[in-house]
C-alpha positions in Angstrom: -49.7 95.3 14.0 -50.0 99.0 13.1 -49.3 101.1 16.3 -52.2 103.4 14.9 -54.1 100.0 16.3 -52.6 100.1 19.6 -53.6 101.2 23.1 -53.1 101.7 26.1 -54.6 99.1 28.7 -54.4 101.0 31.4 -55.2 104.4 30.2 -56.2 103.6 26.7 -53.8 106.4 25.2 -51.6 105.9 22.1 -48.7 103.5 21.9 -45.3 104.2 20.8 -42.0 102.3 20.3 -39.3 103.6 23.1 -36.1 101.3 22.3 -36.6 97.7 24.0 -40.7 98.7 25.3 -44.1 100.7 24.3 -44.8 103.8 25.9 -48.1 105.8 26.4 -48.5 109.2 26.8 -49.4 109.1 30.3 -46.2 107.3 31.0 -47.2 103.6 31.1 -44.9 101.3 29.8 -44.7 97.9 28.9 -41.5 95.4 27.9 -41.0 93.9 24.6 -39.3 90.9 25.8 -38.2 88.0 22.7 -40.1 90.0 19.9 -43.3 90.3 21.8 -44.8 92.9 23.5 -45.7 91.8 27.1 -49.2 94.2 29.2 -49.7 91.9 32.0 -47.7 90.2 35.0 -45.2 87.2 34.1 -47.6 84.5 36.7 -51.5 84.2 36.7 -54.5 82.0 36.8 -53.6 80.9 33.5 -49.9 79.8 33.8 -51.1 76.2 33.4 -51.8 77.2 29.4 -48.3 78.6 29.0 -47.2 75.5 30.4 -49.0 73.2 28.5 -48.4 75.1 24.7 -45.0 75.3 25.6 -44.8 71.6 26.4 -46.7 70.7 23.0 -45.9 73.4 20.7 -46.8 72.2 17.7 -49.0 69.3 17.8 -52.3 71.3 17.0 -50.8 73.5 14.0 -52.2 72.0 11.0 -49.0 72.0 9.0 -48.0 68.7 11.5 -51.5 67.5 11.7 -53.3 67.8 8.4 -56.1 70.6 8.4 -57.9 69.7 11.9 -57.2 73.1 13.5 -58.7 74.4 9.7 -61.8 72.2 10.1 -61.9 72.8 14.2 -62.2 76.5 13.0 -65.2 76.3 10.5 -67.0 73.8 12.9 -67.6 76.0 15.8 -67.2 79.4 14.1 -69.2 79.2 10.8 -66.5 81.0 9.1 -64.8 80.0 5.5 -62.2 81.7 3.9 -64.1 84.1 2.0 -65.5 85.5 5.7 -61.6 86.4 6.5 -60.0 87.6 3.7 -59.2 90.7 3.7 -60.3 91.2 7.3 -59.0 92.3 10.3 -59.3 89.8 13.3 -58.6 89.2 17.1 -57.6 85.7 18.2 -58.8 86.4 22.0 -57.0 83.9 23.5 -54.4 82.5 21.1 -52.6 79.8 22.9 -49.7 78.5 20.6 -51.6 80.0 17.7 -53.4 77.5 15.6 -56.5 79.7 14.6 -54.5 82.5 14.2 -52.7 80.6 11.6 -55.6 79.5 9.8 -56.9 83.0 8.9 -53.6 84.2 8.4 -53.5 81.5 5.6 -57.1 82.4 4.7 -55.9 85.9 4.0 -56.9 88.0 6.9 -55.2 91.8 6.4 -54.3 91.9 9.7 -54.5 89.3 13.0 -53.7 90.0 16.1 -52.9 87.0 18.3 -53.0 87.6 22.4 -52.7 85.5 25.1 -52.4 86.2 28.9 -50.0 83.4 29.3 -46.6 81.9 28.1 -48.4 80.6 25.3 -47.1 83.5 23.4 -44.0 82.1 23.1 -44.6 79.1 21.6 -47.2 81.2 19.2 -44.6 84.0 18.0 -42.1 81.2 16.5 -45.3 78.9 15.0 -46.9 82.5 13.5 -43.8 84.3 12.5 -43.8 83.0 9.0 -47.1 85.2 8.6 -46.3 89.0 8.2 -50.2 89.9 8.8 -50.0 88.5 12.6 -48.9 90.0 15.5 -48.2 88.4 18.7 -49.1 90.0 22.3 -49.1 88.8 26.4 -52.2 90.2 27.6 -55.4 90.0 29.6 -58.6 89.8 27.8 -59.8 92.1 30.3 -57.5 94.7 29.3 -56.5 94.4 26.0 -53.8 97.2 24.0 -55.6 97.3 21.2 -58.4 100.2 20.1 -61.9 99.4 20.7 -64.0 98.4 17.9 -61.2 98.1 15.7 -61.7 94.5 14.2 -63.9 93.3 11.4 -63.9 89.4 12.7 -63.4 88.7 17.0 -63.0 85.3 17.7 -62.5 82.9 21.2 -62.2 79.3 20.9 -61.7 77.6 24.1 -61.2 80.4 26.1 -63.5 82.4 28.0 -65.0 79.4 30.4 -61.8 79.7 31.4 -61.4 83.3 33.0 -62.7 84.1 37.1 -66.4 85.1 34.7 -67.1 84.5 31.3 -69.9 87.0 30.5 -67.2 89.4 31.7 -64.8 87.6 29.7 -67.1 88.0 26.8 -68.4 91.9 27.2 -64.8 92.2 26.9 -63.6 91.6 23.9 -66.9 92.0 22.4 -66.1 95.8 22.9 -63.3 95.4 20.2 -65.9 94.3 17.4 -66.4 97.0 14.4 -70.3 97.9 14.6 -71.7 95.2 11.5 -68.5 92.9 12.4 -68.5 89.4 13.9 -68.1 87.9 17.1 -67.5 84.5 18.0 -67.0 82.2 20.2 -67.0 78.3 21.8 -67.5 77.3 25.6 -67.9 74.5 27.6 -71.2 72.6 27.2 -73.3 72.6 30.4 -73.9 68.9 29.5 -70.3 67.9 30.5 -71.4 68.5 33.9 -72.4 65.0 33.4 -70.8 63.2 30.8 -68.3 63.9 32.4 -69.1 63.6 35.9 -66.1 62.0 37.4 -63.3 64.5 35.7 -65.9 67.4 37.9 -64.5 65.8 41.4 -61.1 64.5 39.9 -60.6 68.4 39.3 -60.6 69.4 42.7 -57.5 67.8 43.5 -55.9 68.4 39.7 -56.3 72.1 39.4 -54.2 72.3 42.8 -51.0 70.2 41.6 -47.6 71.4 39.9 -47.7 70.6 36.1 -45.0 68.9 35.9 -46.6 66.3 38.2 -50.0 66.1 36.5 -48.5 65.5 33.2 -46.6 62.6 34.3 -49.7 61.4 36.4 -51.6 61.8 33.1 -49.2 60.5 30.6 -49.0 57.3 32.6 -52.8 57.3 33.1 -54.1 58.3 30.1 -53.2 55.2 27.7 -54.4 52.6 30.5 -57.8 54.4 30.6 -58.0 54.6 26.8 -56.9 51.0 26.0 -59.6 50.0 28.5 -62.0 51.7 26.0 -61.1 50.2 23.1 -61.1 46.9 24.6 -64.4 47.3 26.3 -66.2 49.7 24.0 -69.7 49.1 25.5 -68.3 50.4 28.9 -66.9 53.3 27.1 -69.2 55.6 28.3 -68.7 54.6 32.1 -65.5 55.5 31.7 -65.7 58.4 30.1 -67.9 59.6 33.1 -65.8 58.5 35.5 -62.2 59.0 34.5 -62.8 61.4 31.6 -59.3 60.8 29.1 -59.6 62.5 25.7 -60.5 59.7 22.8 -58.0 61.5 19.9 -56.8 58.9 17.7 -53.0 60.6 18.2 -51.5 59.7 21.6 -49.8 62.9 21.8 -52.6 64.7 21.3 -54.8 62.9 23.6 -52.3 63.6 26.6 -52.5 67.2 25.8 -56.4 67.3 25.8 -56.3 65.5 28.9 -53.9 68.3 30.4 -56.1 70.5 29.5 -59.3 69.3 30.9 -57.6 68.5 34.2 -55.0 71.7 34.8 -57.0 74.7 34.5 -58.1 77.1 37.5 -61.4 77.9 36.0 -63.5 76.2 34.0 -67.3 76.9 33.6 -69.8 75.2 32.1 -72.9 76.8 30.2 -75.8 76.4 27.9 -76.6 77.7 24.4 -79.1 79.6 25.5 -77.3 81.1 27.9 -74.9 82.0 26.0 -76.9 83.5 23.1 -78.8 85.5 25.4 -75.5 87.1 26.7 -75.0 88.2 22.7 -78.2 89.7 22.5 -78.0 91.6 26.0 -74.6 93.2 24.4 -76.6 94.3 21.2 -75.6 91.6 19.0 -77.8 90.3 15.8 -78.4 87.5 13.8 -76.8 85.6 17.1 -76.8 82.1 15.6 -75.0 79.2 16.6 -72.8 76.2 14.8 -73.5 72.3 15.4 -70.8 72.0 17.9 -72.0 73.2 21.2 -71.7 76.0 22.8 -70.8 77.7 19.6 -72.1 81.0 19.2 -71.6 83.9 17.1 -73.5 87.3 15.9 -73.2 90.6 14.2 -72.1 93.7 16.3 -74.6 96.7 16.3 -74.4 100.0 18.2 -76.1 100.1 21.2 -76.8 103.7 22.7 -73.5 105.7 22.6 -72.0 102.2 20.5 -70.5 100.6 24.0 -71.5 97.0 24.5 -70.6 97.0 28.2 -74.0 96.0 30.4 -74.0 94.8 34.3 -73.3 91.0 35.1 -76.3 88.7 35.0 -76.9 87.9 38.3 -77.4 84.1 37.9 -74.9 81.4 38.1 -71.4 81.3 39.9 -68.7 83.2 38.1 -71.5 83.7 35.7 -71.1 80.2 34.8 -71.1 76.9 36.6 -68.3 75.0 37.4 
């Protein structure tokens, strides 16, 4: 990534390269620690995401899975590969990297890949065969890149995850180029009871060590899921009670179980919600995919060209849990 790019989170001056860190003006500095620069502290609420992509490192990238992550990526962003060529794009929330290895294959100019957890690891080695991405640790709250800088934003998975998601979102919507693109995909409100059962089973799940819920769900999972396929009229019961992902790959199904069942935060919301939030932060043509709660829009100026607004004053966290 250019340094011409970079910022500052903390003061939002210009970056430069002092030997093995970045350096601001003001004196801020941050380590470059295995090839990647690093803005925010080693342990947070999302240390259950570097531990996870680091566990399964690969399994998502399309290059050992066909083109899911490819079709994943047109399904809940409406975006092809004529949208990204040529563009500059933010991965807001990376994880191991398999969107941000889709547009750099699509031809994006430039992609900058962050993620506030260990995740970044496993991301560098999967995107270093890509000299248009660039890997960063960092908070989506306080990203070190300029604002409005980027011609396509994207979040997949992400922001239900953060302490608020309409924070989450005003966030990185702020790095959008006025007549670029944001998108994202959240959590459907209507899990809340699909998926009743994994709502309670959480309160005990988001409290244990990793290591022990992903033995507990390795040695669950395929005993809940062959109890589907036997019974597939009681699939549905199942699913509400003991929620275990359905993928057709057992590796993969362990890891989207891990996921549902490990992180700190994870809100729930509604497309309208949702689009409303785009169009309280000045965004147009706010449309949204099949797969919900996809939901993207054009950025336009608002006032002085900020998007940031004050928190909607409904729902927990902005969201519901």
């Amino acid at each position: 990534m250019p340094l011409e790019m970079m910022r500052c989170p903390t003061c939002e001056g210009g970056l430069g390269s002092v030997r093995d860190r970045l350096e601001c003006e003001g004196g801020h500095r941050f380590p470059v620690a295995g090839g990647i620069a690093r803005f925010c502290p080693p342990a947070t609420y999302a240390d259950s995401f570097g531990y996870e992509w680091t566990r399964f490192p690969k399994v998502q990238l399309d290059s050992h899975e066909g083109r899911v992550s490819e079709g994943t990526f047109k399904e809940k962003t409406g975006l092809g590969p004529a949208d990204v060529k040529g563009k500059t794009v933010l991965d807001a929330g990376c994880g191991m990297g398999r969107f941000s290895d889709v547009v750099a294959r699509w031809g994006a100019s430039t992609v900058v890949a962050a993620d506030l957890s260990r995740a970044v690891e496993p991301a560098s080695d999967n995107l270093m065969k890509h000299d248009s991405v660039a890997v960063v640790q960092a908070d989506l709250f306080g990203l070190p890149v300029a604002k409005e800088s980027f011609d396509i934003v994207f979040s997949i998975g992400v922001l239900h995850h953060t302490p608020s998601t309409f924070d989450a979102l005003q966030r990185i919507a702020e790095y959008v180029k006025p007549g670029g693109r944001l998108c994202v995909w959240v959590y459907s409100r209507r899990l809340q009871l699909t998926l009743a059962g994994g709502e309670v089973i959480r309160l005990f799940t988001r409290r244990m060590k990793e290591d022990q819920l992903l033995r507990t769900i390795s040695t669950m999972a395929p005993k809940v899921h062959s109890i589907k396929e036997q019974w597939p009229r009681l699939a549905p019961f199942v699913n509400a009670i003991v929620p275990v992902s359905n993928h057709a790959d057992e590796e993969w199904r362990i890891l989207d179980t891990f996921d549902w069942y490990s992180p700190q935060y994870q809100w729930k919301h509604s497309e309208e919600e949702v689009k409303g939030w785009f169009r309280q932060l000045g965004f147009t043509e706010v449309t949204s995919q099949a797969i919900p709660v996809s939901v993207s829009g054009l950025r336009q100026y608002v006032g002085d060209g900020s998007a940031r607004v004050s928190s909607p004053e409904y729902g927990q966290g902005n969201g519901w849990k």
